[in-house]
Backbone as CSV, one residue per row, in Angstrom:
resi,resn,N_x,N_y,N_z,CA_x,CA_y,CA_z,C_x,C_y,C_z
1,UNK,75.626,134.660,72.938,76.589,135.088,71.941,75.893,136.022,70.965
2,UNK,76.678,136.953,70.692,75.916,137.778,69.662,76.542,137.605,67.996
3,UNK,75.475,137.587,67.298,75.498,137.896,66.073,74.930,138.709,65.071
4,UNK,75.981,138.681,64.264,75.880,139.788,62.957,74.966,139.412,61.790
5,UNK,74.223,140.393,61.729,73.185,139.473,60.801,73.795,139.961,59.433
6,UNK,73.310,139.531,58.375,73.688,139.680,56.439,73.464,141.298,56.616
7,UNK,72.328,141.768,57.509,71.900,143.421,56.903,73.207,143.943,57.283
8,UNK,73.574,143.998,58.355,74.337,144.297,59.589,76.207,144.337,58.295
9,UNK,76.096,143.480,58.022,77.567,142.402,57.213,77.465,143.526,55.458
10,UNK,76.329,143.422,55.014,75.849,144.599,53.932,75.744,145.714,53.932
11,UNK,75.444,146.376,55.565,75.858,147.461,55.835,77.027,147.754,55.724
12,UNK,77.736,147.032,56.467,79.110,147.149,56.382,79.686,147.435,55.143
13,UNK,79.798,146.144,54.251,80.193,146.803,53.066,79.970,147.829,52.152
14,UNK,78.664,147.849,51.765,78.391,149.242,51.561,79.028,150.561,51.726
15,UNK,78.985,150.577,52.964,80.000,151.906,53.770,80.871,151.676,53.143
16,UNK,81.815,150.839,53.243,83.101,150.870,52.403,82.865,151.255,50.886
17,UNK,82.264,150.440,50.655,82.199,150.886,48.551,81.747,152.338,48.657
18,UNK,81.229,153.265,49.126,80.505,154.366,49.193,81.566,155.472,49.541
19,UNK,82.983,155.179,50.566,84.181,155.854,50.695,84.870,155.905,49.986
20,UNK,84.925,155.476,49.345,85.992,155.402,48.457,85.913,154.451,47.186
21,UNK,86.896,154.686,45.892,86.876,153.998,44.750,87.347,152.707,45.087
22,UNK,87.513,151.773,44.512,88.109,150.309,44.593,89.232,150.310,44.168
23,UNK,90.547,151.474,43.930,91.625,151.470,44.008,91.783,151.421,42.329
24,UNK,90.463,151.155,41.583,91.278,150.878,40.109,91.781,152.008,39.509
25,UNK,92.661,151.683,38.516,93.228,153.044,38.312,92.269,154.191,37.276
26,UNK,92.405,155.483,37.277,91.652,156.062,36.531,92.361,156.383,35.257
27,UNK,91.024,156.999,34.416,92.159,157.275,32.792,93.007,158.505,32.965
28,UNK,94.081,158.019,32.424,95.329,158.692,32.211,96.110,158.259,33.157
29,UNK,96.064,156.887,33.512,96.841,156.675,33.893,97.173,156.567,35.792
30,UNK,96.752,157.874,36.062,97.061,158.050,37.660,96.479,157.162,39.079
31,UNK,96.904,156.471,39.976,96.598,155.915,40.962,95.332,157.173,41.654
32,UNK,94.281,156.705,42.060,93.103,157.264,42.624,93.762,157.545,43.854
33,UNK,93.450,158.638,44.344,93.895,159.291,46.114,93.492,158.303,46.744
34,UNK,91.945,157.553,46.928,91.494,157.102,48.033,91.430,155.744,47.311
35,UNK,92.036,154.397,48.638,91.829,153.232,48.082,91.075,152.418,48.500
36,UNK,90.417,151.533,48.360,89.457,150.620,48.994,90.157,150.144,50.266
37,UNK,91.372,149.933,50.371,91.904,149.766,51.760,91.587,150.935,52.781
38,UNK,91.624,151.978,52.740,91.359,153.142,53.163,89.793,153.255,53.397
39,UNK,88.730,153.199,52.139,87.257,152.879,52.987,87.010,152.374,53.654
40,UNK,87.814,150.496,53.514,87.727,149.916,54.811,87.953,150.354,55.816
41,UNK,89.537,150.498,56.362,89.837,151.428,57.467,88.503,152.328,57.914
42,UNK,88.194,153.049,56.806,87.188,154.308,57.470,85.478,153.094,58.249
43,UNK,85.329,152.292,56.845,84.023,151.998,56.987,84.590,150.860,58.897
44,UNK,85.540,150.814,58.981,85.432,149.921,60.350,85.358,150.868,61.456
45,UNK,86.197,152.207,60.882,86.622,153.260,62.301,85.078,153.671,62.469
46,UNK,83.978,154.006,61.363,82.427,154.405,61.613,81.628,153.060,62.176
47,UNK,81.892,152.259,62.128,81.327,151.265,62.547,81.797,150.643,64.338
48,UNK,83.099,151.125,64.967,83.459,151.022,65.950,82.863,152.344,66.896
49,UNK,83.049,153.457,66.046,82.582,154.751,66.464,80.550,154.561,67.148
50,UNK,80.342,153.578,66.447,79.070,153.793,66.610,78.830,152.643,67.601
51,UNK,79.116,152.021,68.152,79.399,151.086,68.912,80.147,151.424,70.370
52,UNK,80.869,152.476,70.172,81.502,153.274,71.099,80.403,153.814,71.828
53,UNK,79.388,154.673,71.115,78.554,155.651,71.305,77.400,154.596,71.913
54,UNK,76.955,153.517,71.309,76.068,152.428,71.827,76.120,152.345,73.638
55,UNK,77.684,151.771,73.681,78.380,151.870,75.073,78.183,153.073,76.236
56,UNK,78.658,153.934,75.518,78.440,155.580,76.205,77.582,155.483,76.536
57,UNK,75.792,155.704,75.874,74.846,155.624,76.225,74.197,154.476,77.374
58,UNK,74.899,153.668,77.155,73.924,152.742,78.008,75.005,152.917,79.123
59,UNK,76.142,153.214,79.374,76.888,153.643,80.625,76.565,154.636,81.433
60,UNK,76.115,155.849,80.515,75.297,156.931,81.065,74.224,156.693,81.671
61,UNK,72.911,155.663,81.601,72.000,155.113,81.810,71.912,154.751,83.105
62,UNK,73.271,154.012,83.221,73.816,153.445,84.158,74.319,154.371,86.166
63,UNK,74.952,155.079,85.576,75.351,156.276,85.943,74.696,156.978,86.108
64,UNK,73.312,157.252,85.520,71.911,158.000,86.277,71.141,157.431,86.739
65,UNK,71.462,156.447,87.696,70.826,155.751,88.647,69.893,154.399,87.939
66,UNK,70.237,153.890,86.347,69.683,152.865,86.084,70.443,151.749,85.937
67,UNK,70.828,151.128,87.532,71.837,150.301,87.002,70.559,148.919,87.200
68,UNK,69.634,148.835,86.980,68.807,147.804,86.961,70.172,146.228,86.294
69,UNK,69.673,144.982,86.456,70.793,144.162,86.302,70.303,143.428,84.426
70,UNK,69.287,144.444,84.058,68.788,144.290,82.556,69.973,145.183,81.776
71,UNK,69.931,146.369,81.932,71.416,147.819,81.660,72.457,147.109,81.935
72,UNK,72.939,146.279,83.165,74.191,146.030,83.371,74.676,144.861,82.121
73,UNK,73.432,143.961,82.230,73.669,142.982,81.287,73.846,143.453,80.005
74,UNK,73.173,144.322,79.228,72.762,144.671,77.950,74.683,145.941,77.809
75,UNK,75.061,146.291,78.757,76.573,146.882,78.623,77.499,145.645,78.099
76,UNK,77.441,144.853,79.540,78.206,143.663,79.034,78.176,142.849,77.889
77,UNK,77.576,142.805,77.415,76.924,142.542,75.697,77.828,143.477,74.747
78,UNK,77.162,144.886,74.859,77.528,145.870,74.000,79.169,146.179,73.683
79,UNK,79.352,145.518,75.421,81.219,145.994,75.659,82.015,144.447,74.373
80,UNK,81.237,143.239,75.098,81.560,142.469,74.110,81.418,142.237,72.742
81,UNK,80.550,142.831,72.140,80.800,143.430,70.841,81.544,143.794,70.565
82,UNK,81.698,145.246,71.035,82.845,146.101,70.511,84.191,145.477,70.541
83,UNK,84.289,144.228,71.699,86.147,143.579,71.431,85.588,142.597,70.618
84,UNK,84.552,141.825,70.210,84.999,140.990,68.750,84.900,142.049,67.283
85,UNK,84.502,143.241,67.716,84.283,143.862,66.473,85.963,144.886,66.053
86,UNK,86.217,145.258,67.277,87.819,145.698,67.803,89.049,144.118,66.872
87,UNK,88.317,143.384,67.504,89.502,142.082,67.010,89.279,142.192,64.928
88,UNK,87.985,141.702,65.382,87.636,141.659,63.493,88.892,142.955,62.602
89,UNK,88.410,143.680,62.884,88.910,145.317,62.417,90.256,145.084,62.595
90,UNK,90.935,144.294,63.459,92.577,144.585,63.358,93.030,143.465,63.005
91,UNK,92.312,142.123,62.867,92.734,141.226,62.057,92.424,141.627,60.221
92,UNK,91.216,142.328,60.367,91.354,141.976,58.698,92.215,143.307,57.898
93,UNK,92.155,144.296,58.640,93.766,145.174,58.563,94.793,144.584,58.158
94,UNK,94.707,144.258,59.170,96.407,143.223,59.184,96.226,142.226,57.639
95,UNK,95.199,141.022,58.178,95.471,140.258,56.805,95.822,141.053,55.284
96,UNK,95.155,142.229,54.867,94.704,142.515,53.727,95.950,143.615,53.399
97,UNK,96.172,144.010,54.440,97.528,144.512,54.613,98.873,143.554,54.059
98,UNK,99.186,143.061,54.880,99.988,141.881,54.645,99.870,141.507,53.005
99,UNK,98.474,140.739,52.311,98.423,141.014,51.167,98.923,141.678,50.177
100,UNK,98.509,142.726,50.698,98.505,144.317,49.615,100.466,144.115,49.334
101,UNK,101.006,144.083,50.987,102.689,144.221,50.967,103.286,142.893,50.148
102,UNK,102.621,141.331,50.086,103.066,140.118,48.703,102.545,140.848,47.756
103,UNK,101.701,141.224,47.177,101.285,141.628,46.148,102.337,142.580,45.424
104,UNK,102.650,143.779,46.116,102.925,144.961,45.835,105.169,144.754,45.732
105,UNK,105.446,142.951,46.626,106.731,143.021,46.335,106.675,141.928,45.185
106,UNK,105.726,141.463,44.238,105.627,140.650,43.233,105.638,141.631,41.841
107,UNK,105.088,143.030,42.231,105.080,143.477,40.897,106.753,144.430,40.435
């Protein structure tokens, strides 16, 4: 089973705080263009993107005659990542989403 270590989990966030503001509002009043929902989005789409590319590479590897059964294994790994990291990303969408829509019919 693979796991995500704290750097890995800190990376993550990071990326997000670094895209974008945290949605608070600025002076004078106006809602900020970019919202922390939106870094997320981004910081998951760069984080799938790179995981994509993980895949590619070691498929290519594969595909130039290294299908040794170390490459095949280390795909199957990489592929399974990417669907708990695929699931993560569209569950916490969804949850925070969902949120945002109670929140936003309370005010």
């Amino acid at each position: 089973m693979t796991t995500i270590s704290n750097d890995q989990i800190g990376s993550f966030i990071g990326r997000a705080s670094m895209q974008g503001d945290t949605g608070v509002r600025k002076a004078g009043g106006g809602a900020s263009s970019s919202s922390w929902y939106e870094a997320m989005s981004r910081a998951w789409g760069q984080t799938l993107d790179q995981q994509a590319t993980k895949i590619t590479n070691l498929s290519d590897v594969i595909g130039q005659g290294g299908d040794q059964p170390s490459n095949v294994v280390q795909l199957t790994a990489e592929s399974l990542r990417m669907q708990f990291l695929s699931n993560n990303a569209s569950t916490s969408q969804n949850s925070v989403g969902q949120a945002l829509e109670t929140l936003g019919r309370k005010q």
